[in-house]
C-alpha positions as CSV (number, residue, x, y, z in Angstrom):
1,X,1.9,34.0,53.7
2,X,5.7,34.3,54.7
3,X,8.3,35.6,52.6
4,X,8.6,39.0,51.1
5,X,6.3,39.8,48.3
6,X,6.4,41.9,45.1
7,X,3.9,44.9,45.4
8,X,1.5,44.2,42.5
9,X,2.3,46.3,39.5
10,X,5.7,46.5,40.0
11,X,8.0,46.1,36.7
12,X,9.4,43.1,36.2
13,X,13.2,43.7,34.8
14,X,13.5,40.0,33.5
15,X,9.9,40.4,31.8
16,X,10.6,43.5,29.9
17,X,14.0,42.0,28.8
18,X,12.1,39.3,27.4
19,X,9.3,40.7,25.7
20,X,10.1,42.3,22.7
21,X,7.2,44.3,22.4
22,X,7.2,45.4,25.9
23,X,7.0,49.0,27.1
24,X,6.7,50.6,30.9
25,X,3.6,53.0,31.5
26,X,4.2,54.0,35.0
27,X,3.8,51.0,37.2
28,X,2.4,48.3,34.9
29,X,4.2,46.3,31.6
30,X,2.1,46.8,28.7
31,X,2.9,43.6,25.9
32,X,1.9,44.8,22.6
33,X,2.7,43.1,19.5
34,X,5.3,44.5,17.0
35,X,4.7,47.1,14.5
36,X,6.0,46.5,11.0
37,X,8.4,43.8,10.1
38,X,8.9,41.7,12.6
39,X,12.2,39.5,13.8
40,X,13.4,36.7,15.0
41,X,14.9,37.7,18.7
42,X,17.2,34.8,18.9
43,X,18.3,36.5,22.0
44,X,14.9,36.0,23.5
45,X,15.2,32.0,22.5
46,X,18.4,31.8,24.2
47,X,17.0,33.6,27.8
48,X,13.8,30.7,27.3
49,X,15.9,27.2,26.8
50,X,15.1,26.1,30.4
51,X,11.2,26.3,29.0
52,X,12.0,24.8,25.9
53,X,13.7,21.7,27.7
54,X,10.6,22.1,30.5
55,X,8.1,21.2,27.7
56,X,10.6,18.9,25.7
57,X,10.7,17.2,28.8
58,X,7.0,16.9,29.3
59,X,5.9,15.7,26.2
60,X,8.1,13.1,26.0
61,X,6.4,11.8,29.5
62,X,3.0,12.7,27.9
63,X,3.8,10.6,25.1
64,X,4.6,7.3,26.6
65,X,2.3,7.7,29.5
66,X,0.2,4.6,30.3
67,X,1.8,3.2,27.1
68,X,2.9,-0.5,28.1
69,X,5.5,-0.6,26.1
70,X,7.1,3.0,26.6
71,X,9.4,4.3,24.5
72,X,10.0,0.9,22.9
73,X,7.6,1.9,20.2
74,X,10.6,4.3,19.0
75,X,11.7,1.3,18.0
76,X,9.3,-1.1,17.1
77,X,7.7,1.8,14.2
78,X,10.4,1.7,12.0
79,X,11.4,-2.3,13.0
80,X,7.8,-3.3,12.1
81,X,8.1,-0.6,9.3
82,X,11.3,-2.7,7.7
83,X,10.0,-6.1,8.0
84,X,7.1,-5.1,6.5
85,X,9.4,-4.0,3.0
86,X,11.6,-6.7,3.7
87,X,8.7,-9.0,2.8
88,X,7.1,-7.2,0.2
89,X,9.9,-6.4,-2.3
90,X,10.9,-10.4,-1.3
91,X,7.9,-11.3,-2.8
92,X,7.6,-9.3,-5.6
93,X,11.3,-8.9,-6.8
94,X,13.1,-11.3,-4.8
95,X,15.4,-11.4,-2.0
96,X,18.4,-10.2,-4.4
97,X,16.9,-7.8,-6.3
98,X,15.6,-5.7,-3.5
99,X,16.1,-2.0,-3.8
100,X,19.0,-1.5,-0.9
101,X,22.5,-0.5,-1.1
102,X,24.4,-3.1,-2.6
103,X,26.7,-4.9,-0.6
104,X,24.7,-4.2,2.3
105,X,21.5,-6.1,3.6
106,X,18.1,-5.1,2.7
107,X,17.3,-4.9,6.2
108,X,20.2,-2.6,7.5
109,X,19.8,-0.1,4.4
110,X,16.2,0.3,4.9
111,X,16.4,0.6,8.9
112,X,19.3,3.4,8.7
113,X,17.0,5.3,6.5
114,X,13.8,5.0,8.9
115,X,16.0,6.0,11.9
116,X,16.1,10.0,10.2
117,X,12.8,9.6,8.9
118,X,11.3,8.7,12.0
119,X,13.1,12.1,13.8
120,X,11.0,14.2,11.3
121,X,8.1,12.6,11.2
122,X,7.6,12.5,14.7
123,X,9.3,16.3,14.8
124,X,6.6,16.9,12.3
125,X,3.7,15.3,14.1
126,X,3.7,16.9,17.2
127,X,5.3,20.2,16.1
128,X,2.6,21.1,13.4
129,X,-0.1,20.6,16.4
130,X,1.7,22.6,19.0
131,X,0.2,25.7,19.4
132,X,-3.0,24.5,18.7
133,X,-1.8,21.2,21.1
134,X,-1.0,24.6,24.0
135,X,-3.9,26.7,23.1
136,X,-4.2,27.0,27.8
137,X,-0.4,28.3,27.6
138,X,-0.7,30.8,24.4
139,X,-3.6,32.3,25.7
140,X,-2.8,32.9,29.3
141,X,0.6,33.8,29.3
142,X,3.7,35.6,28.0
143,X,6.6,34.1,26.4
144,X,8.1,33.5,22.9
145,X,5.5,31.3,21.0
146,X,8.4,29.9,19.1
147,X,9.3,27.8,21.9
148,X,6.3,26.1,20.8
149,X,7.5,24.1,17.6
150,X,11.0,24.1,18.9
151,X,10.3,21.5,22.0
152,X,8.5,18.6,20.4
153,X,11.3,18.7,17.6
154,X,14.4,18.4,21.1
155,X,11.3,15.6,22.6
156,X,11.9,13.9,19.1
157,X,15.5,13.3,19.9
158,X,15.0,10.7,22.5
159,X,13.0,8.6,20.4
160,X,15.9,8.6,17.9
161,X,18.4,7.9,20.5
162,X,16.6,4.8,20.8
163,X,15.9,4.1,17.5
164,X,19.8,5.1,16.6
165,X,20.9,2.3,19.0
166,X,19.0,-0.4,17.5
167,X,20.7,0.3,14.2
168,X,24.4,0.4,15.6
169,X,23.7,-3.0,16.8
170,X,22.1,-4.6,13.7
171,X,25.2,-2.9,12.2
172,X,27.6,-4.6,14.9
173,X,25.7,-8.3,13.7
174,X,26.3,-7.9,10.2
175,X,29.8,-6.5,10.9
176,X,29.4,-3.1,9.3
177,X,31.6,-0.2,9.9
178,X,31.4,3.4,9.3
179,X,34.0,5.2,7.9
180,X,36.2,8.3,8.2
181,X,33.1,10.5,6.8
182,X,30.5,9.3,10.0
183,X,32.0,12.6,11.5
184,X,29.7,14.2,9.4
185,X,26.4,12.5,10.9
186,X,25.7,15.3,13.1
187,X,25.3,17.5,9.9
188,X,22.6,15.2,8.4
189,X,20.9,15.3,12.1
190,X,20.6,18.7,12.0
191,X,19.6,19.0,8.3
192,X,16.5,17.1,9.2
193,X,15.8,18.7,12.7
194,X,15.8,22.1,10.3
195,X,13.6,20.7,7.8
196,X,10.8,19.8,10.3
197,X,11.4,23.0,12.2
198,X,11.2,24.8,8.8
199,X,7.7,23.3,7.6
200,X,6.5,23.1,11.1
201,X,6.7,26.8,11.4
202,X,4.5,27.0,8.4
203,X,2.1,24.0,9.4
204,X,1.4,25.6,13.4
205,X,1.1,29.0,12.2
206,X,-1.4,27.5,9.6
207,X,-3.2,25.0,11.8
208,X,-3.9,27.8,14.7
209,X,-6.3,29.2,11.8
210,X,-7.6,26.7,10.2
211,X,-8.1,23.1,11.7
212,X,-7.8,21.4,8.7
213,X,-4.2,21.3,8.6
214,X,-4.4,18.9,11.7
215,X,-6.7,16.5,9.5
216,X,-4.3,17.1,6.7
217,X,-0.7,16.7,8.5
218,X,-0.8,12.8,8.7
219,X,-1.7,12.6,5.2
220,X,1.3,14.7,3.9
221,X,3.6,13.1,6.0
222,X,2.1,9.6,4.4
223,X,2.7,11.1,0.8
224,X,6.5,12.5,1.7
225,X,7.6,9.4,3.5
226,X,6.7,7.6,0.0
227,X,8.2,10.2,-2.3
228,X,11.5,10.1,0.3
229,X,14.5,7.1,-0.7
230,X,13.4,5.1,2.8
231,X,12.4,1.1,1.9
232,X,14.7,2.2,-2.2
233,X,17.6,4.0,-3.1
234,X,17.2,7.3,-4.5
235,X,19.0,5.1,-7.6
236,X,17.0,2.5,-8.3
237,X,14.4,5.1,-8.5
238,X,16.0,7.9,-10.9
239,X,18.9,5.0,-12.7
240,X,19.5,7.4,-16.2
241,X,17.2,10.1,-15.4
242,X,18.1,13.8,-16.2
243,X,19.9,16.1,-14.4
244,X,17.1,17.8,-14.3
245,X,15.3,14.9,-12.6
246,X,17.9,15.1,-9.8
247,X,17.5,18.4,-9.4
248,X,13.7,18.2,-8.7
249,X,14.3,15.1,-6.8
250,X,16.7,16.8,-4.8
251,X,14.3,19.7,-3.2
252,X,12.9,16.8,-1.6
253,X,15.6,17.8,1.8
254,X,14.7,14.4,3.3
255,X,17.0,12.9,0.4
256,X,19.7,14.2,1.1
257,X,19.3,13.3,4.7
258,X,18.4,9.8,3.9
259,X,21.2,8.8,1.4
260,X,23.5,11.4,3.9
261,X,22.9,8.6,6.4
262,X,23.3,5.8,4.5
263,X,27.0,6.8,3.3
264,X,27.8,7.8,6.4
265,X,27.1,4.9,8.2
266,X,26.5,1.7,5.6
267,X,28.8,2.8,2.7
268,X,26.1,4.1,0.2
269,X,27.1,6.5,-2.7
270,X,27.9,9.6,-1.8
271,X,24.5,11.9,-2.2
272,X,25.6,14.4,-4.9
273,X,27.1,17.5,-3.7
274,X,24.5,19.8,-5.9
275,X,22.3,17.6,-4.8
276,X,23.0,18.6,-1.2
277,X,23.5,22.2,-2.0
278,X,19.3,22.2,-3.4
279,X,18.2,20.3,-0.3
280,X,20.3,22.9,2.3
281,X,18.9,26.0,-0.3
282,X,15.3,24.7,0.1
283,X,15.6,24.2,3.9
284,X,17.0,27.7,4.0
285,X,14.1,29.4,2.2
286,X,11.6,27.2,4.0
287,X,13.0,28.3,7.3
288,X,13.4,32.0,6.8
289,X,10.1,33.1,5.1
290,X,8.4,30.4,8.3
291,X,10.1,32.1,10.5
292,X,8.5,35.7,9.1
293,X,5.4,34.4,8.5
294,X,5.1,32.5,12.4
295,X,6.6,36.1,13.5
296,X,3.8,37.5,12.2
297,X,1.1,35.4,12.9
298,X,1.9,34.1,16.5
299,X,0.1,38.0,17.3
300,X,-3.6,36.8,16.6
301,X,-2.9,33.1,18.0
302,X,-4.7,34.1,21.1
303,X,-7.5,35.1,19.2
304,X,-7.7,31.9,17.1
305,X,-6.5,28.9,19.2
C-alpha cells in the first residue's frame, strides 16, 4: 500500500468539528449523543452540502434508472394529471364552467398548479422514507442524519425544472405573460420546499419507528393533493364562505403556494395576505418543533432502522 497512512486511533480534527457530540479520550473520538435539549447545528449542515448534493445527486439517477422514459415522467404525471380534469369537469360542468382562473384556460391554470404540487409530493415521497430508505448509511456511519430528508427534497428540484419548462411553453402558446410580481416565484418555491421539509422531518423521524407511516404516506399525500386548490380555485371552492373558513382553509400551506403560483405567473387573484401570513405561521411551527423532535430522535435511529 503506497502513500502515507494515518496511524489508527489518531483524532480526526475535521471529525470532531463535525460531530456535535464528540469528545477526545486519549487517542480515540468517542460520538455520544447529546444530553438535554438538543439543536439544530446549522453549522454542521453547512460543513456537509457536498454530501447532501452527493446523495441528491444519486437518487435522482436511482430514480430514473432503467426507466425508458427518464425523467420525462416529471412531466408526463402532472400532463396526464391535467387531461385527466380537463375531461372530467368537461363532462360534468362543461368546458366554460370549469373551475380555472378566469380568463385563463382550464388547462394552463390546472398545470401551473401541479408544477408546485408535484415538487412536494415528490419532496414528500421520498423524504418521509429516507432514513428508513438509508437504514446501511445511518447505522454504519457518522454524519448529521438531517442530511437525510434534506437531499431527496434538492433531488426534487430537477423534476420541477422539467416540469417548470413545460408550463412556460404552454404559457408561450396561449400567449400568457407574467407580470412585475413573477419576482416573487422564488418565495413560493421555497414556501413549498419548507413545507415538505417541515412534515418530512416529522414523517422520517416517525416512519424509523413505526413502519406504518410508509403504508400511510401515499395515502395522506392522496387526501392533501384533493383538499389543496390544484384541478379548482381555492374560489370556486370557498365563493361567500366565512372568514373564518379562509382562515382554516388557509393552514393548508400548499394554498398559498398554489394560488401564489398562479398570480405570479397566469394572473390569478392575489392569495390573501392573512391568508399567507397562516400558511408561513403553520410552516414555521411545523418546521421548528420537526426539527426538535428529529433532533431528538435521530439518537435511537440506529437502534430502530
Amino acid at each position: 500500500m503506497n502513500g502515507p497512512q494515518r496511524p489508527l486511533g489518531r483524532k480526526d480534527p475535521g471529525l470532531a468539528e463535525a460531530a456535535g457530540g464528540a469528545s477526545q479520550c486519549g487517542d480515540t473520538i468517542v460520538i455520544a449523543p447529546e444530553r438535554g435539549l438538543v439543536r439544530v447545528d446549522l453549522g454542521e449542515l453547512w460543513r456537509a452540502r457536498e454530501l447532501i448534493g452527493f446523495l441528491a445527486l444519486r437518487d435522482v439517477k436511482v430514480r430514473y434508472k432503467q426507466a425508458a422514459l427518464g425523467i420525462a415522467w416529471a412531466v408526463l404525471q402532472p400532463l396526464l394529471t391535467m387531461i385527466v380534469f380537463s375531461l372530467l369537469f368537461g363532462l360534468l360542468m362543461g368546458a366554460e364552467d370549469r373551475p380555472g382562473v378566469s380568463g385563463v384556460p382550464y388547462a394552463v391554470s390546472t398545470y401551473c398548479a401541479l408544477v408546485p404540487w408535484q415538487l412536494f409530493a415528490t419532496s414528500l415521497s421520498f423524504s418521509g422514507n429516507s432514513i428508513v430508505g438509508n437504514q446501511n448509511l445511518v447505522t454504519k456511519v457518522y454524519f448529521p442524519r438531517l442530511v437525510l430528508p434534506i437531499a431527496p427534497i434538492v433531488a426534487a428540484l430537477v423534476d420541477f425544472a422539467a416540469a417548470f419548462g413545460v408550463l412556460l411553453l404552454m404559457m408561450l402558446a396561449y400567449g400568457i405573460a407574467p407580470g412585475p410580481e413573477v419576482v416573487l416565484l422564488p418565495c413560493f418555491v421555497a414556501l413549498a420546499l419548507l413545507t415538505a421539509l417541515a412534515v418530512s422531518l416529522w414523517l422520517s423521524a416517525l416512519n424509523a419507528l413505526y413502519r406504518d407511516v410508509r403504508y400511510a404516506l401515499p395515502f395522506l399525500t392522496q387526501l392533501w393533493f384533493f383538499v389543496t386548490p390544484c384541478v379548482y380555485t381555492a374560489q370556486s371552492v370557498l365563493g361567500d364562505a366565512p372568514p373564518w373558513a379562509h382562515w382554516l382553509y388557509a393552514a393548508n400551506p400548499m394554498v398559498g403556494v398554489v394560488e401564489g403560483f398562479r398570480w405570479v405567473l397566469i394572473g390569478g387573484p392575489a392569495p390573501a395576505a392573512a391568508a399567507l401570513v397562516a400558511s408561513v405561521g403553520v410552516v414555521a411551527l411545523l418546521l421548528a418543533g420537526g426539527a426538535v423532535y428529529f433532533r431528538r430522535m435521530e439518537r435511537v435511529f440506529a437502534d430502530w432502522v
